[in-house]
N, C-alpha and C positions, 0 to 999 in steps of 0.2 A: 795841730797840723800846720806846717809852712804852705800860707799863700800859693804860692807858685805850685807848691804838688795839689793844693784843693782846686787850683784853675788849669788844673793840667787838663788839653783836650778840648776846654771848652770854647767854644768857636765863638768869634763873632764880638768878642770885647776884642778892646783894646791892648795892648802887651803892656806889663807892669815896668815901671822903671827900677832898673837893676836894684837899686835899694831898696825895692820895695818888698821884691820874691823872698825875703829872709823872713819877713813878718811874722811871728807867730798867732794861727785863732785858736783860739781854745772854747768858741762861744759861738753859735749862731742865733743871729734873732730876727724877727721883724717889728716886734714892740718896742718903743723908743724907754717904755719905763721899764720892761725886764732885762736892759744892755747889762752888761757886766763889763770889768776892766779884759780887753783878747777878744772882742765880741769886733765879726762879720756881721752890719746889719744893712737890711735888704730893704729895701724903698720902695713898698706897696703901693700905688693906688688901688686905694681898697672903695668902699659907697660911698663912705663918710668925709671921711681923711684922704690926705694924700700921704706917705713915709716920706714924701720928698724932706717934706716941711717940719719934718723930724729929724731931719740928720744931723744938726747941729747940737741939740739934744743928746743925742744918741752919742755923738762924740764924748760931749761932757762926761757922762758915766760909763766911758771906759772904752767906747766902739774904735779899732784900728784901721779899719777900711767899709770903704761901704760900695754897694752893688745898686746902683742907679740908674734910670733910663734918657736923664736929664743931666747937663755937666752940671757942678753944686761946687760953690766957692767955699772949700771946706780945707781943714789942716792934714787930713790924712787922706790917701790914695784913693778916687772914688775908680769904681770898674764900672764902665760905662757897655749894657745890652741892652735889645732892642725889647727885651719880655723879664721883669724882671721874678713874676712867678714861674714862669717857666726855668730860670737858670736859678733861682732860691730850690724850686723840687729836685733839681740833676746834683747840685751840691750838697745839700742834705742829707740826698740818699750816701754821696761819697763819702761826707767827714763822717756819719755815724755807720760808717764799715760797711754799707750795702746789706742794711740787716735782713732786708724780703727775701734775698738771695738762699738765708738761714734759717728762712725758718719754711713752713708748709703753708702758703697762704692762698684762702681762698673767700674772692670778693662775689657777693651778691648784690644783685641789682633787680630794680622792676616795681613798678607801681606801690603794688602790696606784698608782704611776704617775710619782707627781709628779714624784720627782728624774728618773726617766730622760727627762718629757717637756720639763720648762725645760732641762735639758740639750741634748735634741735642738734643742729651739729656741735655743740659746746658738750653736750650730753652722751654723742656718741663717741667722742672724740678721748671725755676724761673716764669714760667705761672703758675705754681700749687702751687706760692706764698712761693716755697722755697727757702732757703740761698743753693748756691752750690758754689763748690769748683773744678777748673780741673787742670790736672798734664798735658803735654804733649808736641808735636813737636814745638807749636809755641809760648809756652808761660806757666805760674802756673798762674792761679788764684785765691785768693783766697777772698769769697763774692766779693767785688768791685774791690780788688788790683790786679793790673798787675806786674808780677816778671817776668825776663828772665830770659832763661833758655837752657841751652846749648846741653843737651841730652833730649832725649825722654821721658825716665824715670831716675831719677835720681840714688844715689848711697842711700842707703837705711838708712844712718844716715840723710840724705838731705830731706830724704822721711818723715821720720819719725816729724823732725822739722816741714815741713811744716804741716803735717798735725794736729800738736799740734797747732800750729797756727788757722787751720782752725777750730777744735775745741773750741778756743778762741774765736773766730768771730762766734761762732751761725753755723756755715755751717751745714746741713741737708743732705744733700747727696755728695759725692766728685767722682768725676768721671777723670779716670786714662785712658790715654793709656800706654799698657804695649808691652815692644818690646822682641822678641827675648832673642836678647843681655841680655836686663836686667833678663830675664829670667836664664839663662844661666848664669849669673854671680852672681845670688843671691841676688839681688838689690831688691827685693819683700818683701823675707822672713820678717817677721814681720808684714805684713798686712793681716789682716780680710776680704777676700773679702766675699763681700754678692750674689755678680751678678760679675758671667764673663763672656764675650762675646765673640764668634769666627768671624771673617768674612769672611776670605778665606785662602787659602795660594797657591801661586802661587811664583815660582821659583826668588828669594833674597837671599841676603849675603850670599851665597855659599860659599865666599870666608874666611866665619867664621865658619860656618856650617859645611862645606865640602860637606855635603849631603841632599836631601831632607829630608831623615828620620832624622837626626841629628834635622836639623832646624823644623820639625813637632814633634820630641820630646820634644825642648825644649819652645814652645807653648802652649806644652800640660804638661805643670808644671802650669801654672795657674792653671789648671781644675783641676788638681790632689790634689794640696792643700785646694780647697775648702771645704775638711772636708766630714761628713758623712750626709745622705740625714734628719735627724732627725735637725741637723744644720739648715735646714731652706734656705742651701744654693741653689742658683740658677744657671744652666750651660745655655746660650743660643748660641746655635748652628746654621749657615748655612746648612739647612739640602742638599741644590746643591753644596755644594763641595764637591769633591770625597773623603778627609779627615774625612768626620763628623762620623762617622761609629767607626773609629777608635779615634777619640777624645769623644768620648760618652763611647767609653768602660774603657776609662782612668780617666772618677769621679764617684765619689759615690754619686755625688749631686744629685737635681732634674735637667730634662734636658727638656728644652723646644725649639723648634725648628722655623726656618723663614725660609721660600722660595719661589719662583716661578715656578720652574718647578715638582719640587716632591709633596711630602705630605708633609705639615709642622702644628705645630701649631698656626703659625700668616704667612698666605698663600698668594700672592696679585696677584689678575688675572687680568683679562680685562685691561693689562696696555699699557698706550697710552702716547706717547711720543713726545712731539711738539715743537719748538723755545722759546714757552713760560714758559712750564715747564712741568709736568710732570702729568696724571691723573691715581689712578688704584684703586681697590675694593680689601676692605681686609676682610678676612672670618680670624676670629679667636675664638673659644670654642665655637660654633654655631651663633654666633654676624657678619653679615654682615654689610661693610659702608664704605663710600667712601671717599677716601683720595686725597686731593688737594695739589702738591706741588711747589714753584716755583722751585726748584730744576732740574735741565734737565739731563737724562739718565737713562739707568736701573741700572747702578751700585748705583744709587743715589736713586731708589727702594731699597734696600737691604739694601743698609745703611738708609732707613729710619724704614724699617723692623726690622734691628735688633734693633733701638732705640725703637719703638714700645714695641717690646718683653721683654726690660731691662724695661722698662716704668711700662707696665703693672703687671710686678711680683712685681713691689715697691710702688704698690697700686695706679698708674693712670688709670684713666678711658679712655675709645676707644672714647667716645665721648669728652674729654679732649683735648686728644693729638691729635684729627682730629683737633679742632680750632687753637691748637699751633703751628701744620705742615703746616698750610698755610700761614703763617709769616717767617718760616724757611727761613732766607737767607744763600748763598751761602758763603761755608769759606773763609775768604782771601786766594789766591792764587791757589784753588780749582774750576776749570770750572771757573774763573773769569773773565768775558768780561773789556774790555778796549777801553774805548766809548769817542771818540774825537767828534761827529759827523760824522765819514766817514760813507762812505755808503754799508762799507763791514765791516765784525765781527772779533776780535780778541781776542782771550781767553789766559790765561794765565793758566798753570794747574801745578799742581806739580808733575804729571806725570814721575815716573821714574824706572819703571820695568815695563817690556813686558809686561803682563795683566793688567795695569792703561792705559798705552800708547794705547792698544791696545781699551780698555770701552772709552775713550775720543776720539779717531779718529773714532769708531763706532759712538758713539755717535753723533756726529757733520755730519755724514754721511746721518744718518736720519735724517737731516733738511737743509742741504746745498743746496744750490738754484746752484751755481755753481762752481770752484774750489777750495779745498783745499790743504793749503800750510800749512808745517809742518817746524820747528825749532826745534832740538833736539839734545843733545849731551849726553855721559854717563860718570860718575863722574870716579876721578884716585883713585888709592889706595884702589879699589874695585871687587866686582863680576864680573869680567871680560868676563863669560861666557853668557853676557846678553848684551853685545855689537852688535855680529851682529843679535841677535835674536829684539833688538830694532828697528834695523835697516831696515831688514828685514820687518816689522811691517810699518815702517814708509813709504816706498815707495807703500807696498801694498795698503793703504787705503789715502795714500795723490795724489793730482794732482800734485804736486811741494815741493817736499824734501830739506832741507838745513841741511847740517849735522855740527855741531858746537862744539865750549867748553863748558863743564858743571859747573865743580869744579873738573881741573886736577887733583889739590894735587902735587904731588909732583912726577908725571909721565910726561913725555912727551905727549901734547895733539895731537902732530902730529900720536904719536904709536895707540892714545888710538881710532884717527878717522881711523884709518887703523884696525884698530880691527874690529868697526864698520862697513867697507864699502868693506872688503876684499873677499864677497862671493856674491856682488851685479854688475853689469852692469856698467860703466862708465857713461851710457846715463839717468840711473836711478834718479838721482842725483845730487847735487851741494854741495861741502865743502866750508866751510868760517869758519876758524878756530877763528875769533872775533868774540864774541858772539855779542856784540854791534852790528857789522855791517852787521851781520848773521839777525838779527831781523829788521834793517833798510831794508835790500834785500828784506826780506822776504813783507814786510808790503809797497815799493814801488814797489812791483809786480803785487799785489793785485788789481782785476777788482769791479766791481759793484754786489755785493752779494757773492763772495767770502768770505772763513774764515780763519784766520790765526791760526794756534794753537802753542802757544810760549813753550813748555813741559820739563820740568825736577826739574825746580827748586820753581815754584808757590811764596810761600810767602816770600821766602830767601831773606834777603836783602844784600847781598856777596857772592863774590866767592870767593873760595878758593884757590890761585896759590901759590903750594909752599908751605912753614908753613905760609905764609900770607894769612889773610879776610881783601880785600878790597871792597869795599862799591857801590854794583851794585844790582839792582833790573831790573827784564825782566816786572817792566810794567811803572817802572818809563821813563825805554828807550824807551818804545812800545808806550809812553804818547808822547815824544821828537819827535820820529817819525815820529809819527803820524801829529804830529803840523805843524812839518817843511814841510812836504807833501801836507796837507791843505793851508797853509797859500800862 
C-alpha cells in the first residue's frame, strides 16, 4: 500500500514530503528483529524498551519509514504523533483491509468467564456449520490452526494480522476474549465488535487498576466503542452483577440481558446441579426449554447464559444451541477432573481470584460425599490484596487446606504464603511451599469419596520462578501422583 493512501485521514501528523507519499509498505511492525525490506515500523514505548531506540535497527533490515512520537535523526521519513499505539491500531486495521468489518465478531470481557464463554460459543458456532476463529488465554485459532500465544489479547498490530488471516480462511464469526489490560492499553482500537459480552467483575489486578472503579472503567471501553444503537450493535449484560446498571448507561448499543436471580432477557430458573453435570429452564422472549449441560456449577449456568445470549443476537436458534450445549465439554484446565481410577475426584481449575476460588469450592460442595482438600497458592508480581482474601476462602469451604506456590515471579514465595496465611489460625492449615509436593500431600491424603481441588493455574503448562518458565503442569503431576499411589 502507498504511504500516502495508508495515512489518508489521519489527523494530527505531520504531512509527508511529496517524495515521500509514493513509498511503497508492504510490512507493518513494531519489532525492530521481525522488520523486513517495505516495513512501517512503529516506535513503542512499551515497560521495558523504548522502539524509539530501535529505529535505526529497524532501518538496517529494511524498515522505509517509521511512526514516532519523538523527531529521530534517521535516513528515512519518520511520521511524527502524539500516541504512537493508538495510530499503529487505526493503521493496521486499514492496511490489513479492515478485516473485523468481515467477519462476525464478538469480544468478551469480565473477571471470570471468558475462556469458558468464547469456547462455548466456538461449539455453538461450528454446529451451525460455521468457520470460526478465537483470540484468547489459551491459544488463537484460527478455522483448524492452533497458534500460541502469550497474552490474552494481543497488541493490536498482532490483532489485526490475525484477523486478516482469519479472513483468508473463510472464518464467519471470530470470538475474542478481551482483558482489562488490553482495554486499557488500546490494544482493541481498530476492531468492529458486533457483540460484546459482560460476565462479572469481582476484585483483579488491583495492582494495575489501583481501584475497582479504575478497573470497571476500563471494561466498560469495550461497551462504549460499540457505536450507536442504529449500528446494529449488541451489549449482553450480567444483569446479577452489581456493575450492570452502570455498564448499560456507558453504550449506546442495544442491550440485552442474562441472569438468574433478577429479571433478565435469557433467564434460567429451575437450576439443578449434580456430579454429573448441570440441569436448568431457560425462559428467553416468551420461548421456554430446557437446557442440558455436562458442565458442573452455577458459574457454568451463566457462562452458558451469556453464550446463549451472544448466540441468539447472531441469528442462532434456542432449539439449536440446546442440542449444541449438551456436547459442550469442559475447557482444558477449567473444573477438569484427573481420573486415574481412584476412588476419590480430583479437579484441576484455573481458579485464581477470590470469586472463581470461591464458585469452584462451592461448587464441589454441593456434591461432595465427603472431604474436601484444597491446593492453592497466589501468583508474585501481583494483586497482592487478594492473598489473604484467597485464603481466607480456601479454609472456609475446604476440609484440608495446603497453601503452596503459584507462579512466584520474582518475589519471595515464602513472603507471598505469609501474605496469604497472616490473618488465619495455625491449625487452620498446612504450607508446603513445593507445589509438586503440595499436590502429592494433598492427593496421598485423600479417603474414599473425597475431592481434591488443585486451583490457580488450570491449563498453564509452567511456572514462573524468576524471569524463568520452567515446564510444570498441576495435572500432569496430579496424573504422577496419582499412579505412584495406586500402583
Amino acid at each position: 500500500m502507498i504511504l500516502k493512501e495508508l495515512l489518508h485521514e489521519l489527523r494530527g501528523a505531520e504531512p509527508l514530503k511529496s517524495e515521500d507519499e509514493t513509498i511503497n509498505i508492504t510490512h507493518l511492525e513494531m519489532d525492530s528483529r521481525l522488520v523486513e525490506q517495505g516495513t512501517l515500523f512503529f516506535c513503542i514505548n512499551g515497560y521495558t524498551v523504548d522502539g524509539h531506540d530501535f529505529a535505526q535497527q529497524a532501518i538496517e533490515k529494511g524498515a522505509v519509514a517509521i511512526v514516532a512520537e519523538r523527531p529521530l535523526s534517521v535516513s528515512v521519513p519518520v511520521i511524527m504523533v502524539s500516541d504512537t499505539k493508538r495510530v499503529m491500531a487505526r493503521l493496521a486495521s486499514r492496511f490489513y483491509g479492515e478485516p473485523t468489518k468481515q467477519v462476525n465478531l464478538i469480544g468478551v470481557t469480565g473477571t471470570n468467564g471468558k475462556t469458558s464463554v468464547t469456547h462455548i460459543l466456538d461449539r455453538l458456532f461450528r454446529d451451525a456449520e460455521q468457520t470460526t476463529g478465537l483470540i484468547g488465554t489459551m491459544y488463537t485459532k484460527i478455522a483448524d490452526e492452533m497458534i500460541e500465544t502469550r497474552n490474552t489479547t494481543p497488541e493490536s498490530l498482532v490483532l489485526q494480522q490475525r484477523f486478516r488471516a482469519m479472513v483468508d480462511n473463510k472464518v464467519d464469526t471470530a470470538l475474542m476474549e478481551v482483558s482489562s489490560h488490553a482495554l486499557h492499553l488500546g490494544r482493541v482500537r481498530g476492531c468492529d465488535f458486533n457483540i460484546a459480552v459482560f460476565t462479572n467483575l469481582t476484585p483483579d489486578h488491583i495492582d494495575y487498576h489501583e481501584t475497582m472503579d479504575n478497573y470497571l472503567y476500563a471494561k466498560s471501553l469495550l461497551f462504549s466503542q460499540l457505536g450507536n444503537t442504529y449500528e446494529g450493535k449488541v451489549a449482553v449484560i450480567n444483569s446479577d452483577d452489581p456493575v450492570s446498571d452502570r455498564l448499560i448507561q456507558m453504550t449506546t448499543a442495544d442491550v440485552v440481558t442474562y441472569g438468574i436471580k433478577k429479571a433478565a432477557d435469557f433467564k434460567a430458573t429451575n437450576v439443578k446441579v449434580t456430579a454429573a453435570g448441570t440441569v436448568f429452564t431457560l425462559v428467553a422472549f416468551g420461548e421456554s426449554i430446557q437446557i442440558e449441560l455436562k458442565l458442573i456449577g452455577l458459574f457454568n449456568v451463566y457462562n452458558a447464559l451469556a453464550a446463549i445470549a451472544a448466540g441468539y443476537m447472531s441469528g442462532l436458534t434456542l432449539t439449536q444451541m440446546k442440542q449444541s450445549l449438551k456436547k459442550v465439554k469442559g475447557v482444558a484446565g477449567r473444573f477438569e477432573a484427573v481420573d486415574a481410577g481412584q476412588d476419590f475426584t480430583v479437579i484441576v481449575d484455573y481458579a485464581h481470584t477470590p470469586d472463581s476460588l470461591e464458585n469452584v469450592l462451592q461448587t464441589v460442595q454441593d456434591f461432595a460425599e465427603n472431604h474436601v482438600h484444597v491446593v492453592v497458592g497466589c501468583g508474585g508480581d501481583r494483586d497482592s490484596t487478594k492473598r489473604p482474601v484467597m485464603a481466607r476462602i480456601a479454609v472456609q469451604y475446604a476440609d484440608e487446606t495446603i497453601f503452596t506456590s503459584d507462579n512466584p515471579r520474582t518475589e519471595d514465595p515464602k513472603a507471598i504464603l505469609s501474605d496469604m496465611t497472616t490473618l488465619l489460625d495455625a491449625d487452620q492449615f498446612a504450607v508446603i511451599e513445593d507445589r509438586k509436593m503440595a499436590i502429592k500431600t494433598a492427593i496421598g491424603q485423600a479417603n474414599k469419596g473425597d475431592i481434591v481441588v488443585i486451583a490457580g493455574k488450570g491449563h498453564e503448562t509452567y511456572q514462573e520462578i524468576g524471569k524463568e518458565r520452567i515446564h510444570f503442569d498441576d495435572r500432569e503431576v496430579a496424573r504422577a501422583a496419582l499412579k505412584e499411589r495406586i500402583q
